[in-house]
C-alpha positions, 0 to 999 in steps of 0.5 A, spaced: 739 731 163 734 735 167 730 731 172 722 733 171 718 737 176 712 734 179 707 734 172 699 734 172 695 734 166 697 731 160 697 735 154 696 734 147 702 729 144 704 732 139 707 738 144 712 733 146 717 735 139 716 743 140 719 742 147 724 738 146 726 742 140 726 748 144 730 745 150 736 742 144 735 750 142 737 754 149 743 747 149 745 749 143 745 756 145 749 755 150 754 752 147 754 757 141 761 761 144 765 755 145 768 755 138 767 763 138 773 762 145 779 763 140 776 769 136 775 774 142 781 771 145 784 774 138 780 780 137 778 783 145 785 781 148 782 777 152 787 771 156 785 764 158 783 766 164 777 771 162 774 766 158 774 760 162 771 766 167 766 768 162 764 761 161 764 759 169 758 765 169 754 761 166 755 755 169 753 759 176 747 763 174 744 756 172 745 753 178 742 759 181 736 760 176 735 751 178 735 752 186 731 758 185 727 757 180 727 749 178 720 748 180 716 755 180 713 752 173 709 747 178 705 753 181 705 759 175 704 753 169 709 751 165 707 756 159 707 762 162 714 760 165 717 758 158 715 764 155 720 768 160 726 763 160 725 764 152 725 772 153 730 772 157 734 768 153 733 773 147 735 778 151 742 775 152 743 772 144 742 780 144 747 782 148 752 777 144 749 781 138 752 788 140 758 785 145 764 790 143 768 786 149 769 781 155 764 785 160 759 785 154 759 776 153 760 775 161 754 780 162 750 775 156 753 768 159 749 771 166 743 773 162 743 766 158 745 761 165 738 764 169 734 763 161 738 756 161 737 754 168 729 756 168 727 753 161 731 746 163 726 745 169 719 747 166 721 744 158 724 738 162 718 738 167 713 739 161 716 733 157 715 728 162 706 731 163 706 730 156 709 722 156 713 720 161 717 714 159 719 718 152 720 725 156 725 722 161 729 719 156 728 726 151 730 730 157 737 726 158 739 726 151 736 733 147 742 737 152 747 734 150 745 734 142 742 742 142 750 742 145 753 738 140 749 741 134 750 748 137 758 747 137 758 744 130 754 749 127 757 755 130 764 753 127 760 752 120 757 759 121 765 761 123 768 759 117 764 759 112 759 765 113 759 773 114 761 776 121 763 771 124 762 773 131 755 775 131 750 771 126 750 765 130 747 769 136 742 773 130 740 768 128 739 764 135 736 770 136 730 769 131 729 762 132 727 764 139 723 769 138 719 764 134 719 759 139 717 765 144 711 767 139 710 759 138 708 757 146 702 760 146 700 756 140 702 750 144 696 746 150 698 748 157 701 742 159 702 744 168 697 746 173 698 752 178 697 751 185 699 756 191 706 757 194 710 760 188 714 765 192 715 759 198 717 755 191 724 760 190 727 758 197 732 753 195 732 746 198 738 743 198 738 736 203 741 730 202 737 723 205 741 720 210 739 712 206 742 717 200 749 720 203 753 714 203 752 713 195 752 720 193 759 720 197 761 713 193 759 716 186 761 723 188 769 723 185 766 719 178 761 725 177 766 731 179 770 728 174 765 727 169 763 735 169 770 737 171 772 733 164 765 737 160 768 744 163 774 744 159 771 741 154 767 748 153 771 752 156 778 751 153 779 745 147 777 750 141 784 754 143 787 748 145 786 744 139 788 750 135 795 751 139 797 744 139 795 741 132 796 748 128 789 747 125 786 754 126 780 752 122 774 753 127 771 746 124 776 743 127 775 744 134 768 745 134 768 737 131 772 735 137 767 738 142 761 736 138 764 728 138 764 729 146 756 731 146 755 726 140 757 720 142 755 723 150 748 723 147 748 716 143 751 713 149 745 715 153 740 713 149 744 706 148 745 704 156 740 707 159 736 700 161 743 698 163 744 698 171 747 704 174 753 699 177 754 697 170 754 703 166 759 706 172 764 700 169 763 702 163 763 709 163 769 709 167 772 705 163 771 708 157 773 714 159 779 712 161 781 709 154 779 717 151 783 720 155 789 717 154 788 717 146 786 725 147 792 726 151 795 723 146 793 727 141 794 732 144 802 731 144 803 728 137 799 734 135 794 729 131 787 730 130 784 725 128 786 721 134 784 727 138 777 725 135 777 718 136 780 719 143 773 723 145 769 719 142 770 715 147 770 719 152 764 721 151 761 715 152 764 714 159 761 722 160 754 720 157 755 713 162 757 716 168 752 721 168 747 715 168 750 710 172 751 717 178 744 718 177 741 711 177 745 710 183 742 715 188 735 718 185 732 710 185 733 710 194 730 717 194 723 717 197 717 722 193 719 728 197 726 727 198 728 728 190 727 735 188 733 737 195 737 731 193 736 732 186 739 740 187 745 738 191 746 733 186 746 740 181 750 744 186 756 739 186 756 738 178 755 746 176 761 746 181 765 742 178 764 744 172 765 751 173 770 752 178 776 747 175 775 750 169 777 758 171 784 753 175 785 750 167 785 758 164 790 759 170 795 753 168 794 754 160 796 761 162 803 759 165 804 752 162 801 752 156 795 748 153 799 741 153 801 741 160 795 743 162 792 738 158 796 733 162 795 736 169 787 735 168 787 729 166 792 726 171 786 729 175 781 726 172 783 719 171 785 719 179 778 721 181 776 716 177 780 710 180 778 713 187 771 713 185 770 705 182 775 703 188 771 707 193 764 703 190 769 695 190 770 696 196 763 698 199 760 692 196 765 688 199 763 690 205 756 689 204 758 682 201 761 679 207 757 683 212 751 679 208 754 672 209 
């Protein structure tokens, strides 16, 4: 789900697995204290609101580190730039480690986001030197597995190991100091070049060819990482409110189905068009979001399942469909700020109306909430598809 920086020598072949299994890695790192939510609700006190901040941190500190640091791996290599992501990255699996309360997991999400943010540009821009068609589609699917592998295995580990709060993130810490030593066992796959301090300034700009179809797009794609922050932030708690089920399994199933069938939905359109994967995201996501509404209400989980399944197919879609409809129209030296601006609109989404969904299940409970968010999303959605219909009428009869 990262677009790759400019590459330069190709590196040995078999390079391309440990990049793409280190970028799974940091992913499923991030998605590590989804299903652990409820248990630091339970155990530091902490409301809904906290946690949804505790996860929007994240969310900013990543968005931070890919408008500033998305491309120094162009200049310094990509090895040395891993390396630090990966360092970073253990010392936020450390800090979870010793976290004794909700100062400790916010400062760890910070630290995490900048790590998350710096290796998703240098892994992603790696993958494409060493095979640029398989790069591509390793960069738009190793995110959402890491995900849905981290959200299972953490509510694995939850219910059936020791210390429930802390072995996920010793034993991510250990994956990552291996993964730290490895790197340098790994061919170089980059260049340097001068202009790295120049690099760190962020450019974010929006081609005027590009404006009218990013607008087009932009209520599918606040609706599809708007959907994508709740996910993270808040269906563990709420699968567990709603259904009675307290077994973290369970919410971390229904988290790891959205990421699932998100990555296979990827994997399977994406040679389809960008209009064509729009229709069928939308539309597959609205058949999930009514099934998980309803769910929500019967109190079932299996529906909740199958509901999810299918939204995570029009998450995984519309994602392409956003992509593929404002990427192609971008020229060379355009790509990296619209790529940004895109980044900067979909990180908003998907921190900012988590933080407003912590308020709500707060004061109205997880149910409510439930509705509110989708209402919301099914709206935007509808705007977005008669927004991109009637454009192309426009242009149908302005032809003729």
């Amino acid at each position: 789900m990262f677009a790759a920086a400019k590459s330069t020598e190709n590196s040995p072949r078999p390079s391309i697995g440990f990049h793409a299994l280190t970028l799974a890695t940091f992913f499923g790192a991030s998605a590590a204290p989804t299903p652990l939510y409820r248990i630091y609700q339970e155990n530091f006190s902490v409301s809904p609101v906290l946690i949804t901040v505790i996860f929007a941190v994240y969310a900013f500190a990543l968005l931070a580190a890919l408008l500033t640091a998305g491309s120094i791996s162009d200049h310094l290599g990509r090895k040395p730039v891993i390396f630090f992501a990966l360092v970073l990255e253990i010392v936020a699996m450390a800090l979870f480690v010793v976290a004794s309360g909700p100062g400790w997991l916010i400062a760890a999400r910070i630290v995490q986001g900048l790590a998350t943010g710096i290796a998703g540009a240098s892994l992603g821009a790696a993958l494409v030197d060493v095979d640029r068609a398989k790069g591509q589609i390793v960069n738009s699917i190793a995110p959402l597995s890491g995900m849905a592998v981290g959200a299972v295995g953490t509510s694995a580990l939850i219910q059936y190991g020791p210390f429930p709060m802390h072995l996920v993130y010793a034993l991510l810490l250990v994956a990552f100091t291996l993964q730290a030593a490895a790197i340098w066992l790994i061919g170089e796959t980059g260049g340097t070049r001068p202009g790295a301090l120049g690099s760190l300034i962020p450019r974010v700009t929006v081609p005027p060819q590009v404006k009218r179809p990013l607008s087009l797009v932009t209520p599918i794609n606040i609706a599809n990482w708007t959907l994508a922050g709740f996910y993270l932030s808040l269906v563990p708690s709420l699968v567990a409110t709603t259904t009675g089920s307290r077994a973290p399994l369970t919410g971390g199933s229904v988290v790891t189905a959205l990421m699932g069938s998100g990555a296979i939905a990827v994997y399977l359109r994406r040679s389809k068009t960008a209009s064509a994967n729009l229709a069928f995201g939308v539309s597959a996501k609205t058949l999930g979001i009514l099934t998980v509404v309803a769910g929500v209400h019967l109190a079932n989980v299996p529906l909740l399942l199958i509901g999810t399944i299918f939204t995570g197919a029009g998450f995984g879609t519309n994602f392409l469909g956003s992509i593929g409809t404002i990427m192609p129209l971008a020229k060379p030296d355009e790509r990296a700020g619209l790529l940004s601006a895109f980044y900067v609109q979909s990180y908003l989404a998907f921190s900012l109306p988590a933080i407003l969904a912590g308020f709500l299940a707060k004061s109205a409970g997880y149910a409510l909430t439930t509705d509110i968010y989708a209402t919301a999303i099914l709206l935007l959605m509808g705007v977005g598809m008669m927004s991109i219909r009637a454009d192309r009428r426009r242009v149908a009869e302005s032809a003729a």
